[in-house]
C-alpha positions as CSV (number, residue, x, y, z in Angstrom):
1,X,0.0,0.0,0.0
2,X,1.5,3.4,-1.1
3,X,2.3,6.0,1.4
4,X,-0.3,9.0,1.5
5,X,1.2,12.2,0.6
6,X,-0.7,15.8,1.4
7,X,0.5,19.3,0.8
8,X,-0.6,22.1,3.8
9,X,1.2,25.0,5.4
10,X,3.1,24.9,8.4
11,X,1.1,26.9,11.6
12,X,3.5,26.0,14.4
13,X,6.9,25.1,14.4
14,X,7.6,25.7,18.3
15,X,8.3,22.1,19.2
16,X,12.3,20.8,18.5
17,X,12.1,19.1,15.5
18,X,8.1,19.3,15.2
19,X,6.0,21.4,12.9
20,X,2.3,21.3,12.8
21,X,1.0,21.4,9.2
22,X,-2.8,22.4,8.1
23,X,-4.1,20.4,5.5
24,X,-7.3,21.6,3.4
25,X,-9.4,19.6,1.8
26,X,-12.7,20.7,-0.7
27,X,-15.6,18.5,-1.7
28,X,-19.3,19.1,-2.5
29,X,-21.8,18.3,-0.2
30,X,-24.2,15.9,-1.1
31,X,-27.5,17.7,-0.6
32,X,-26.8,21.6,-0.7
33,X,-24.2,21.2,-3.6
34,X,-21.7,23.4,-2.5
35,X,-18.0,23.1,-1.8
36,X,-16.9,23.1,1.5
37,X,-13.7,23.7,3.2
38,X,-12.6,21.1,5.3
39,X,-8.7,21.4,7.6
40,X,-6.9,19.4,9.8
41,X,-3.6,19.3,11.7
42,X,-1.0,17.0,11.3
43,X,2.2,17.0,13.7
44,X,5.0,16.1,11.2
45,X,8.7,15.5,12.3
46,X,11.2,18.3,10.7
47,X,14.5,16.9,11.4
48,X,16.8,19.8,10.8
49,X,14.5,22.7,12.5
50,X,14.6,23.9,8.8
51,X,10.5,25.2,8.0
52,X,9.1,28.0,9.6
53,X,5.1,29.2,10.1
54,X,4.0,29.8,6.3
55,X,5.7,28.0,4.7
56,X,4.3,24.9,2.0
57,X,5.5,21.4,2.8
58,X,4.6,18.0,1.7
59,X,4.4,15.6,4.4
60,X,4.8,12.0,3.8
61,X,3.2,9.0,6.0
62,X,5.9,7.2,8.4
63,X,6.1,4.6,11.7
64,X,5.2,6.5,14.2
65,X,8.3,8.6,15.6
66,X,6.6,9.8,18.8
67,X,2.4,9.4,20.3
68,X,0.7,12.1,17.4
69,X,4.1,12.4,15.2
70,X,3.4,10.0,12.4
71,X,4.8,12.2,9.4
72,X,7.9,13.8,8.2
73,X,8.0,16.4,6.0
74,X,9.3,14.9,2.2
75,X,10.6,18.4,0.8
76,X,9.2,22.3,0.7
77,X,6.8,22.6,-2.5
């Protein structure tokens, strides 16, 4: 099974080696038809301390690395 990869926009980077990245997601809703906007937050592990708040990562899934890390940023995109 291939490893999910999402694209979102780093909102925290206070933890040592942690950043916090918001991931959006749009779909339609069923009934009303209209496309709603949907976030979440992923803690992701950024081993060299190197993204700061606004920046665009892709995270890519991994074995967990602590209890709610359980991504690691792939590159800046």
């Amino acid at each position: 099974m291939p490893k999910r990869i999402l694209r979102g926009t780093v909102v925290s980077d206070k933890g040592d080696k942690t950043i916090v990245v918001k991931v959006e997601r749009q779909f339609l809703h069923p009934l009303l038809k209209k496309t709603i906007r949907r976030s979440k937050r992923y803690a992701a592990h950024d081993e060299n301390n190197a993204h700061k708040v606004g920046d665009k990562v892709r995270i890519i899934e991994c074995p967990p690395k602590s209890k709610t890390k359980t991504w690691e940023v792939v590159t800046a995109s």
